[in-house]
Biotite code that builds the C-alpha atoms (Angstrom):
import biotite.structure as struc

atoms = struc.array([
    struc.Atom([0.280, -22.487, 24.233], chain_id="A", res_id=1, res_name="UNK", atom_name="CA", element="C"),
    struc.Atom([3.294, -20.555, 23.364], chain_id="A", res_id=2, res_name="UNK", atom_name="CA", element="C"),
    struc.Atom([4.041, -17.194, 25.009], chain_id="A", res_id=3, res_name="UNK", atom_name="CA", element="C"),
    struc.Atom([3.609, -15.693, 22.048], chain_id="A", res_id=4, res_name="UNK", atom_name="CA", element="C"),
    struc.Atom([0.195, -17.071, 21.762], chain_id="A", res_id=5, res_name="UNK", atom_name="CA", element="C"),
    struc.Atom([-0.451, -15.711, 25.233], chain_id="A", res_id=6, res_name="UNK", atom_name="CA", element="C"),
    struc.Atom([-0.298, -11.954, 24.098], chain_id="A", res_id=7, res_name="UNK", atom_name="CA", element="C"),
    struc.Atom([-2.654, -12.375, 21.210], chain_id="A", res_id=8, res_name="UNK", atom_name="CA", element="C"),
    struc.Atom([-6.235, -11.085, 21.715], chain_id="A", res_id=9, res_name="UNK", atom_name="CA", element="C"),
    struc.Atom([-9.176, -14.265, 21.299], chain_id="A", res_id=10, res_name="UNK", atom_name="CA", element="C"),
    struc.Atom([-10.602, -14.935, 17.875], chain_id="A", res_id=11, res_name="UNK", atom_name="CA", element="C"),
    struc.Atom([-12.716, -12.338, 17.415], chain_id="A", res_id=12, res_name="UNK", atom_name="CA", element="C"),
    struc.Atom([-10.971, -9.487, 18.324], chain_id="A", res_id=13, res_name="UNK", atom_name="CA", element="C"),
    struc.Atom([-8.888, -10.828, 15.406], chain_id="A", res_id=14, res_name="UNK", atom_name="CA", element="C"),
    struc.Atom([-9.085, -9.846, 11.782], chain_id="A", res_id=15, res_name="UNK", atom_name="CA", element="C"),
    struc.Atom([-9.068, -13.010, 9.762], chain_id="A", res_id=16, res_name="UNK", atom_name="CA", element="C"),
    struc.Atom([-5.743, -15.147, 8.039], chain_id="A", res_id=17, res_name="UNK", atom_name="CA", element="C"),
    struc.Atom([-6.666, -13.641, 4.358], chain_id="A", res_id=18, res_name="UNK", atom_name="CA", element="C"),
    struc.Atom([-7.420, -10.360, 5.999], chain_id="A", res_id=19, res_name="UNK", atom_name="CA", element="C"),
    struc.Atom([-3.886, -10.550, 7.550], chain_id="A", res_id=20, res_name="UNK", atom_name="CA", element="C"),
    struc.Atom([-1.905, -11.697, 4.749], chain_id="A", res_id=21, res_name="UNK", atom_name="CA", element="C"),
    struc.Atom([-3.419, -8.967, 2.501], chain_id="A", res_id=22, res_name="UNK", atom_name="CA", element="C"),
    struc.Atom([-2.453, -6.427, 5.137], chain_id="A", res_id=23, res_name="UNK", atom_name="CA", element="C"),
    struc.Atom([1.161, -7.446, 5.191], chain_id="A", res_id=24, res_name="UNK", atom_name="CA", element="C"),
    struc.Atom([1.907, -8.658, 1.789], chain_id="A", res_id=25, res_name="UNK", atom_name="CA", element="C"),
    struc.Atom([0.364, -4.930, 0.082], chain_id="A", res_id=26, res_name="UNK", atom_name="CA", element="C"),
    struc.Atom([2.568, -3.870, 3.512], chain_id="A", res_id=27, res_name="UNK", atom_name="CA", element="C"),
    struc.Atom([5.466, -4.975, 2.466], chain_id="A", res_id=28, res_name="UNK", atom_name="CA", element="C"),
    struc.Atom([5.002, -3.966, -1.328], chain_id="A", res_id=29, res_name="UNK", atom_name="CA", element="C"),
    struc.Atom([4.042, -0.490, -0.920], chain_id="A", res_id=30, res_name="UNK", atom_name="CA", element="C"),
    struc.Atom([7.189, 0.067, 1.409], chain_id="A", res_id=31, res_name="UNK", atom_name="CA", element="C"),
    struc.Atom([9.029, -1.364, -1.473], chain_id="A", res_id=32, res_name="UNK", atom_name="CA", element="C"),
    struc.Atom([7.472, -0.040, -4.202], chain_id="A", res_id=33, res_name="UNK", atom_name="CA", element="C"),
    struc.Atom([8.097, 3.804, -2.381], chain_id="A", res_id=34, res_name="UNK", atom_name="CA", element="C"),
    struc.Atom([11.631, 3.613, -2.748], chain_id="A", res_id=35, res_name="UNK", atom_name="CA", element="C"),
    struc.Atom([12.092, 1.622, -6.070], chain_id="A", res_id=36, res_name="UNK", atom_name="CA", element="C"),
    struc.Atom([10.076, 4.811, -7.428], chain_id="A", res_id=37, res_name="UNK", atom_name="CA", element="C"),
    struc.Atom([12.312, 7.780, -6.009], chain_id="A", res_id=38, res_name="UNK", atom_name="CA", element="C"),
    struc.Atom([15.341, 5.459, -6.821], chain_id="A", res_id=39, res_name="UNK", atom_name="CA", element="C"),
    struc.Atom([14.482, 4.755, -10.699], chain_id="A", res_id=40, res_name="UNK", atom_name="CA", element="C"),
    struc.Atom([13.190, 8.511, -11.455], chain_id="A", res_id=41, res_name="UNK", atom_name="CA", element="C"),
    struc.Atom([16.609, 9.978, -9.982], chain_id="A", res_id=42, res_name="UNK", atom_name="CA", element="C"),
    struc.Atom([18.792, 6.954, -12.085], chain_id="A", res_id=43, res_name="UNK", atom_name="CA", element="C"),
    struc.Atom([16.358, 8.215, -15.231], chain_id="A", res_id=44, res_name="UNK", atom_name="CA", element="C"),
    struc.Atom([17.130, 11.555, -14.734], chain_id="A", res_id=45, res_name="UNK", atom_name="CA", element="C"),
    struc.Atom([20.696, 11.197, -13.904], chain_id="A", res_id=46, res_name="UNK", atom_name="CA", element="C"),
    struc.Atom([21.582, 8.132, -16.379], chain_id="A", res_id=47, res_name="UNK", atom_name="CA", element="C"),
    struc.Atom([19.229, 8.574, -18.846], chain_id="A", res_id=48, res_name="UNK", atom_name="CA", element="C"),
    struc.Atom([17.053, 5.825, -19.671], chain_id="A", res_id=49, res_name="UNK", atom_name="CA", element="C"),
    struc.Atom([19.204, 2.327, -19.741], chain_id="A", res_id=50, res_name="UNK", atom_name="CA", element="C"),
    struc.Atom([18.489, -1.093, -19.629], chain_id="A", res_id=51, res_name="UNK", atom_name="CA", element="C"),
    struc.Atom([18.745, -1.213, -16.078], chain_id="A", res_id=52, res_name="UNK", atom_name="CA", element="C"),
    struc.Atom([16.658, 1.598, -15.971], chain_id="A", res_id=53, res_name="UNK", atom_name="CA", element="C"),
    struc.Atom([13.961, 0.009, -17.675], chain_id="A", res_id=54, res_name="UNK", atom_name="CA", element="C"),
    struc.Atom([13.815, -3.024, -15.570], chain_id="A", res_id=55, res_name="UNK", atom_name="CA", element="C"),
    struc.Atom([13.364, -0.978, -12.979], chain_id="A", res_id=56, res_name="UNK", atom_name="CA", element="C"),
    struc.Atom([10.381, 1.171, -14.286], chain_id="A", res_id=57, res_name="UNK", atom_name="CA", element="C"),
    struc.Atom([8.692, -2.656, -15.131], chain_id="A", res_id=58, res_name="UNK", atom_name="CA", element="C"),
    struc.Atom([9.064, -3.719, -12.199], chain_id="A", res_id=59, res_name="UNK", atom_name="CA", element="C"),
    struc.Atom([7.436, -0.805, -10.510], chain_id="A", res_id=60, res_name="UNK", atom_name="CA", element="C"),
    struc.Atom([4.755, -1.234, -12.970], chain_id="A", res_id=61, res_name="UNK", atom_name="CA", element="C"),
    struc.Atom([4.129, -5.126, -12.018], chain_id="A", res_id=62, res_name="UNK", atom_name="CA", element="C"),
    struc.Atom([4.062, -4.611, -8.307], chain_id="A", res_id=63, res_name="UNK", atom_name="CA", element="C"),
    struc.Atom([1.975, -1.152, -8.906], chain_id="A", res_id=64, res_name="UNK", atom_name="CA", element="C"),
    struc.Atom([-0.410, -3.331, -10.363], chain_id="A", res_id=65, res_name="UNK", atom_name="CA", element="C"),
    struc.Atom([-0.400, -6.226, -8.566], chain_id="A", res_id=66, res_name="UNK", atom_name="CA", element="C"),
    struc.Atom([-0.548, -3.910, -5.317], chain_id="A", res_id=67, res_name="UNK", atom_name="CA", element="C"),
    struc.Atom([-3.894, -2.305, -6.898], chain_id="A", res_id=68, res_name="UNK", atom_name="CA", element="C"),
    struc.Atom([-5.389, -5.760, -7.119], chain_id="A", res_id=69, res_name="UNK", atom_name="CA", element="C"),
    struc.Atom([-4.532, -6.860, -4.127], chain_id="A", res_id=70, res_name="UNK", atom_name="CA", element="C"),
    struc.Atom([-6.121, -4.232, -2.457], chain_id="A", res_id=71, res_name="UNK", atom_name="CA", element="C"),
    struc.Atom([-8.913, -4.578, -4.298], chain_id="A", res_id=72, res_name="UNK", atom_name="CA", element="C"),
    struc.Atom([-9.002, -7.894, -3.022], chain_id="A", res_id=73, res_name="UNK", atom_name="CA", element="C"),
    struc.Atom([-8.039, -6.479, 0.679], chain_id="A", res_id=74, res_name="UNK", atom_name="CA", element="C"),
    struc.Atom([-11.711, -3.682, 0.654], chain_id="A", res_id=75, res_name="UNK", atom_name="CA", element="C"),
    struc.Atom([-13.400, -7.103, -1.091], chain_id="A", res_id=76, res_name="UNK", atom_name="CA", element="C"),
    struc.Atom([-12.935, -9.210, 2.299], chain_id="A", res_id=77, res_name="UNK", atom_name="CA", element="C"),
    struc.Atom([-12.908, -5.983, 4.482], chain_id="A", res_id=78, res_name="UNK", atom_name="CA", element="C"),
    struc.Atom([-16.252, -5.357, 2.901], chain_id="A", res_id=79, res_name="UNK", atom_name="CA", element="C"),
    struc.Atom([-17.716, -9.153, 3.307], chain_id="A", res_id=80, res_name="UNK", atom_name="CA", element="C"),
    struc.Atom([-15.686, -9.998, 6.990], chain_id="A", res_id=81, res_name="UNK", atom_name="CA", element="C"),
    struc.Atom([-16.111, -6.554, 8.486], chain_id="A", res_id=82, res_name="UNK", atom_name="CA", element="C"),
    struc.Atom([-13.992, -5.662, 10.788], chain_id="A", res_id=83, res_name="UNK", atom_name="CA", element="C"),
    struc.Atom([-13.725, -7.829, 14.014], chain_id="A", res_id=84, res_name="UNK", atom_name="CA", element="C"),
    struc.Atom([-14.720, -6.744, 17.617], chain_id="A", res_id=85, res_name="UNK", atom_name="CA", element="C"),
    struc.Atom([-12.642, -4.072, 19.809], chain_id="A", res_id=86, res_name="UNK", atom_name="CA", element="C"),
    struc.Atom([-9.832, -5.676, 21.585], chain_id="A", res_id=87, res_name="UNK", atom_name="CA", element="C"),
    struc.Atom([-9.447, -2.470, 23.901], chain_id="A", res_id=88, res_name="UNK", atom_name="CA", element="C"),
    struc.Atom([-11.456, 0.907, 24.250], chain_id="A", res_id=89, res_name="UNK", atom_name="CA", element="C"),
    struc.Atom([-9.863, 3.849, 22.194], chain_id="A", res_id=90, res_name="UNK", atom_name="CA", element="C"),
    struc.Atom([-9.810, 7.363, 23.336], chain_id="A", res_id=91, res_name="UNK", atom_name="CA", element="C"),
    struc.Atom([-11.788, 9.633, 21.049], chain_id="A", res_id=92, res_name="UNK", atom_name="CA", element="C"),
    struc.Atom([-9.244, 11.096, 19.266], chain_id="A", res_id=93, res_name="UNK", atom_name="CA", element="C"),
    struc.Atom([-7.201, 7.753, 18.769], chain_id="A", res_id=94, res_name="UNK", atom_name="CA", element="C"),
    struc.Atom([-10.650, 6.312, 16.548], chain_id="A", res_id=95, res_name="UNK", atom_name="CA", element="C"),
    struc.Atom([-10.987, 10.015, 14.883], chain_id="A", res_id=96, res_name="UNK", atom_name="CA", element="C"),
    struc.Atom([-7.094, 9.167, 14.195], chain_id="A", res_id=97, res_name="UNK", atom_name="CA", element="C"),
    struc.Atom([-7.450, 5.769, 13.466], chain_id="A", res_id=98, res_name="UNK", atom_name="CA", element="C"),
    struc.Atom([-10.705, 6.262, 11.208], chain_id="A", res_id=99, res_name="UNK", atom_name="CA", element="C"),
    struc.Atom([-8.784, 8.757, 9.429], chain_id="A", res_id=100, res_name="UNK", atom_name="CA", element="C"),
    struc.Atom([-5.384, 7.690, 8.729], chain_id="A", res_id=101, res_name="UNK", atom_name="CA", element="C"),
    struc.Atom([-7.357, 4.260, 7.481], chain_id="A", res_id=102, res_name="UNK", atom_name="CA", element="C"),
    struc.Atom([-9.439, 6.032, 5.166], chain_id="A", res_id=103, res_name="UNK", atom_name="CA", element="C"),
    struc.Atom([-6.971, 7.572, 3.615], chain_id="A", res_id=104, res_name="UNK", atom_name="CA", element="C"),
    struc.Atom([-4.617, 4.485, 3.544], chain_id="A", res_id=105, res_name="UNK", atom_name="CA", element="C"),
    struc.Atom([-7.331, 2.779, 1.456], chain_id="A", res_id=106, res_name="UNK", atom_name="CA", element="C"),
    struc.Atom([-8.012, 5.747, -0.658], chain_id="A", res_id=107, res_name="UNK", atom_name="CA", element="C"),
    struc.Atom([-4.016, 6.617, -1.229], chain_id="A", res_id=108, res_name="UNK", atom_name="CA", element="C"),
    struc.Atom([-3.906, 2.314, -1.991], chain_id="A", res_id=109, res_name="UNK", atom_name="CA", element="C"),
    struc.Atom([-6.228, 2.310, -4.668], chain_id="A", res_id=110, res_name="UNK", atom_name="CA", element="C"),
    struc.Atom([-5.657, 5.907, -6.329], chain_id="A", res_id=111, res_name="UNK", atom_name="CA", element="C"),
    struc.Atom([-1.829, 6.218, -6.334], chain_id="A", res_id=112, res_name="UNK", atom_name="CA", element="C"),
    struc.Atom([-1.488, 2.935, -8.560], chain_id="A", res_id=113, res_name="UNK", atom_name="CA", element="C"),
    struc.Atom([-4.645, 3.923, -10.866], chain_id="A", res_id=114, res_name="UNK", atom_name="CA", element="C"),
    struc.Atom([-2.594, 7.054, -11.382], chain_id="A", res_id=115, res_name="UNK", atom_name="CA", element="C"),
    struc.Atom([0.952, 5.265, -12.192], chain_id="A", res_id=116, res_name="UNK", atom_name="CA", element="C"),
    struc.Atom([-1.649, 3.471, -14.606], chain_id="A", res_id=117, res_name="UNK", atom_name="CA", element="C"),
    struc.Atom([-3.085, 6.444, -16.020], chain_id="A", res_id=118, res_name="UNK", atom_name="CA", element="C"),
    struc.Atom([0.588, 7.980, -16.328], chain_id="A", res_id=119, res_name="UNK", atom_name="CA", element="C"),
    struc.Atom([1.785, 5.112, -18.204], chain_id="A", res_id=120, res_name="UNK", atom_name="CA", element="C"),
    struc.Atom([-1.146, 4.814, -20.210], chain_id="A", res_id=121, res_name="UNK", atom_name="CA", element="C"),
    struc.Atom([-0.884, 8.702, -21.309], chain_id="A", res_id=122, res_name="UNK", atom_name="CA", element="C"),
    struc.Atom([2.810, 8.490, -21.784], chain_id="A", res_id=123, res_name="UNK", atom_name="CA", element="C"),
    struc.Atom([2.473, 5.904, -23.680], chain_id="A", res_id=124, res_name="UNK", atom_name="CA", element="C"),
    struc.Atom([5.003, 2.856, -21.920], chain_id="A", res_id=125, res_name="UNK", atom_name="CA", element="C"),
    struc.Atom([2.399, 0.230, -20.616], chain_id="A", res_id=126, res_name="UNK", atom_name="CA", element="C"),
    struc.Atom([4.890, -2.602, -21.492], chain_id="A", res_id=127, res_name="UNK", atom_name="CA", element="C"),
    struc.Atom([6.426, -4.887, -18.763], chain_id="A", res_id=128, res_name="UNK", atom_name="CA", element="C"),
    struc.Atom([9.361, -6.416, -18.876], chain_id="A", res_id=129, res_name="UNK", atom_name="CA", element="C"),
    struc.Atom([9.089, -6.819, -22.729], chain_id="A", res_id=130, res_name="UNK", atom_name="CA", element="C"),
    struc.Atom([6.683, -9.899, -21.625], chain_id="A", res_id=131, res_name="UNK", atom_name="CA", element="C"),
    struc.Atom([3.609, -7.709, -21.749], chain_id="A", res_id=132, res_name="UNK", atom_name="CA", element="C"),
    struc.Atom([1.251, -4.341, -22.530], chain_id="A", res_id=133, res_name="UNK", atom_name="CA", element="C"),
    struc.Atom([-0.727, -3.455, -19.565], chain_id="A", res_id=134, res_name="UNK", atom_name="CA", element="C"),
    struc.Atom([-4.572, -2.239, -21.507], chain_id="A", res_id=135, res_name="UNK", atom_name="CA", element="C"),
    struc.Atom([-3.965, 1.285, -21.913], chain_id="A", res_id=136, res_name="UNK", atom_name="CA", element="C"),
    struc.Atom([-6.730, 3.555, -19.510], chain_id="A", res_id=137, res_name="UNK", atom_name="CA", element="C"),
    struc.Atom([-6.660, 6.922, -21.380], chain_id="A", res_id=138, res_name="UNK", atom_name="CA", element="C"),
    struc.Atom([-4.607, 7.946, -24.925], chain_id="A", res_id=139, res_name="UNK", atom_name="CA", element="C"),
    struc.Atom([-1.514, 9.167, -25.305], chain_id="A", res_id=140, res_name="UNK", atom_name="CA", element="C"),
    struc.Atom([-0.650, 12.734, -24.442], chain_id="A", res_id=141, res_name="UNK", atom_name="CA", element="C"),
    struc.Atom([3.333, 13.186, -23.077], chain_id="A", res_id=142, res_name="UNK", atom_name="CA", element="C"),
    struc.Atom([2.353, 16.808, -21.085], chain_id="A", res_id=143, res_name="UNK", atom_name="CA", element="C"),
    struc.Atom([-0.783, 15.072, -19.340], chain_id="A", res_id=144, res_name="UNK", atom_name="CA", element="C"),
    struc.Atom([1.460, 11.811, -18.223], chain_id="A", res_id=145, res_name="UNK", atom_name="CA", element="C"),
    struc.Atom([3.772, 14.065, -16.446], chain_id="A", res_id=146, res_name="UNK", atom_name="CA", element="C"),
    struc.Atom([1.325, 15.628, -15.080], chain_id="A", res_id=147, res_name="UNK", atom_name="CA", element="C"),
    struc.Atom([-0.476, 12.521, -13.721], chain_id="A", res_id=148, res_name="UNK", atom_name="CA", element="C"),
    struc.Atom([2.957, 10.922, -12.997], chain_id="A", res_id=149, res_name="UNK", atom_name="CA", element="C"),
    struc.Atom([3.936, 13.987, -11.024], chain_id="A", res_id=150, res_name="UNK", atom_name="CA", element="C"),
    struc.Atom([0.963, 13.473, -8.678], chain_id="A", res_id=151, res_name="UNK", atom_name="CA", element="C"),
    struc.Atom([1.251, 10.135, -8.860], chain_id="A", res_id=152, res_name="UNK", atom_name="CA", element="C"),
    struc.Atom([4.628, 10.519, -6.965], chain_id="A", res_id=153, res_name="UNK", atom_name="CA", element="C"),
    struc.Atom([3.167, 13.198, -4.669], chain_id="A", res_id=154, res_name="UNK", atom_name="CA", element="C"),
    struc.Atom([0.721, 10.745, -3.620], chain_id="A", res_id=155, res_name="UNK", atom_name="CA", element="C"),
    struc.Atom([2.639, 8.214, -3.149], chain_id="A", res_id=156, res_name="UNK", atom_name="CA", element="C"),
    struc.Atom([5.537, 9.942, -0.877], chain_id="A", res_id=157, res_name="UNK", atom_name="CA", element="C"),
    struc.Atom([1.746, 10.756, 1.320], chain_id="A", res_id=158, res_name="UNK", atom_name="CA", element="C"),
    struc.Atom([1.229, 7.556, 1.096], chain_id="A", res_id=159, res_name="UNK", atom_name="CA", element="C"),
    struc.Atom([4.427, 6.729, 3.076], chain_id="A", res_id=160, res_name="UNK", atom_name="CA", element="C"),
    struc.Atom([4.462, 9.389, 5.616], chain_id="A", res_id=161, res_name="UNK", atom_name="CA", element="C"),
    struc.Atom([0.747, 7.742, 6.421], chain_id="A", res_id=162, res_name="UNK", atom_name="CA", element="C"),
    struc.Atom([2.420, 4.079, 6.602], chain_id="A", res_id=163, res_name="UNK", atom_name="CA", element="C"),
    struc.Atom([4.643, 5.903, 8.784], chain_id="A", res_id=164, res_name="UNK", atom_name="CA", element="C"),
    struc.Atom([2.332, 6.827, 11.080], chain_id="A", res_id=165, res_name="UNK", atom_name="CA", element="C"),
    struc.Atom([0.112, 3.520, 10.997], chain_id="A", res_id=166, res_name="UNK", atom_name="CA", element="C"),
    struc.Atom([3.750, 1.784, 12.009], chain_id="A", res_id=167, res_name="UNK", atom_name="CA", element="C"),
    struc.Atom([4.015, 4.297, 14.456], chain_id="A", res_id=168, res_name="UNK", atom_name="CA", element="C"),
    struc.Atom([0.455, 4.025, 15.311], chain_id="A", res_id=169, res_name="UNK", atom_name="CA", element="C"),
    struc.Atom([0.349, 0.375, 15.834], chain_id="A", res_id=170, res_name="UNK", atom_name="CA", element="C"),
    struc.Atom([4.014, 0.088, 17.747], chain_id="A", res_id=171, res_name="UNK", atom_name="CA", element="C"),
    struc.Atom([2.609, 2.784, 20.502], chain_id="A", res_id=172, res_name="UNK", atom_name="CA", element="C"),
    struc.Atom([-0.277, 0.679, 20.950], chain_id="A", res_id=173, res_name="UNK", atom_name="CA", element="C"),
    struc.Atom([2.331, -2.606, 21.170], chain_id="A", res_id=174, res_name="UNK", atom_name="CA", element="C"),
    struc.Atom([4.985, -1.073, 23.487], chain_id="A", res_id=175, res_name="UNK", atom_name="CA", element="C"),
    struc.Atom([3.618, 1.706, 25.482], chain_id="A", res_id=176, res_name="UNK", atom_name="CA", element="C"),
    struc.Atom([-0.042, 1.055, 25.631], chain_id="A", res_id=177, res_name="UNK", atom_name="CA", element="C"),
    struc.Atom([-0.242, -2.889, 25.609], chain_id="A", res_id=178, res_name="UNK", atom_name="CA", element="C"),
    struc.Atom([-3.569, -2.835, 25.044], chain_id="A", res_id=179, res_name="UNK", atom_name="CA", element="C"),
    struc.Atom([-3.800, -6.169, 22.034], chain_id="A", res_id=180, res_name="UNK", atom_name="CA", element="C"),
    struc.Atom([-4.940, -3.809, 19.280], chain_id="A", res_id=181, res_name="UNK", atom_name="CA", element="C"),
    struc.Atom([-2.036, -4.488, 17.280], chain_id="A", res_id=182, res_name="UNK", atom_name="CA", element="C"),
    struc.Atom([-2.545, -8.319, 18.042], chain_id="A", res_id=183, res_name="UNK", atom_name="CA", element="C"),
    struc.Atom([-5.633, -8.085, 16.182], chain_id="A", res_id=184, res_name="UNK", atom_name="CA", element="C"),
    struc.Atom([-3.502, -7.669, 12.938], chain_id="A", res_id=185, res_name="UNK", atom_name="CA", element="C"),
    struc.Atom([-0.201, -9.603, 13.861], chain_id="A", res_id=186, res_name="UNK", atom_name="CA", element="C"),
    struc.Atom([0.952, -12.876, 12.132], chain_id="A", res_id=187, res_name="UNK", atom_name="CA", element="C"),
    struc.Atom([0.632, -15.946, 12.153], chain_id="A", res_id=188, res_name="UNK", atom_name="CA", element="C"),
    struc.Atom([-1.509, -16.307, 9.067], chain_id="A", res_id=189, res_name="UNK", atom_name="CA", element="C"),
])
């Protein structure tokens, strides 16, 4: 057993290898996806709309979507799996935190991309990469889009500061507390 091995919790304080995946690949996309978004609105704004431009907008749209059915996927196996035994007892307000900040993570990952969805759908520019139309979800109306697009990035910048705090959340538990709880989620798949 490697020492690395040695500082993960048993089995089933673990959440399972698709459980974990999902976790990190959505991880890793959202904290993409945040920036990609402030970055191609300001080059829009500031460029006006190129071809670079518009690559940019698809592939927000792609990984938007792809995030949405991945975490679909992700409250799917949450749902079936559960969620796996306590590594380590939490102080009250750490699983009033915890419950929170998670609810809202899984709200904010399912509502912010229905909304970029929405926005395109109302604006009307569902295509992707010139490959593809996404199926429109309402009909066009310019003033709503921006309106749903504006919230849209509202939610989404929330949706970051609450990553934020999960990362924060789960490296105090790692480094100060060393109590295994963010074992339960940690690699290897």
């Amino acid at each position: 057993m490697s020492a690395s091995d040695r500082n993960l919790p048993e089995a089933r304080f673990r959440y399972g290898p698709t459980a974990r995946a999902l976790h990190w690949v959505i991880g890793v996309l959202v904290i993409g996806l945040i920036p990609l978004g402030l970055y191609m609105v300001a080059r829009g704004e500031a460029t006006g709309f190129d071809a670079l431009t518009g690559s940019l907008y698809s592939l927000h749209k792609f990984v938007g979507f792809l995030v949405l059915w991945l975490v679909v996927l992700r409250v799917l196996v949450r749902l079936r799996r559960g969620e796996p035994a306590r590594v380590a007892p939490l102080t009250p307000f750490e699983r009033l935190a915890s419950a929170a900040v998670h609810a809202a993570l899984y709200l904010l990952l399912l509502v912010v991309p229905l909304l970029g969805w929405a926005g395109v759908s109302a604006y009307p520019a569902l295509n992707v990469f010139g490959l593809f139309d996404l199926p429109a979800l309402i009909g066009p109306d310019e003033a709503l889009a921006k309106r749903i697009l504006g919230l849209h990035g509202l939610l989404a910048q929330l949706l970051g500061v609450l990553a934020l705090a999960h990362i924060a959340a789960a490296l105090y538990h790692r480094f100060l507390k060393r109590d295994g709880v963010m074992a339960r989620m940690w690699p290897p798949f």
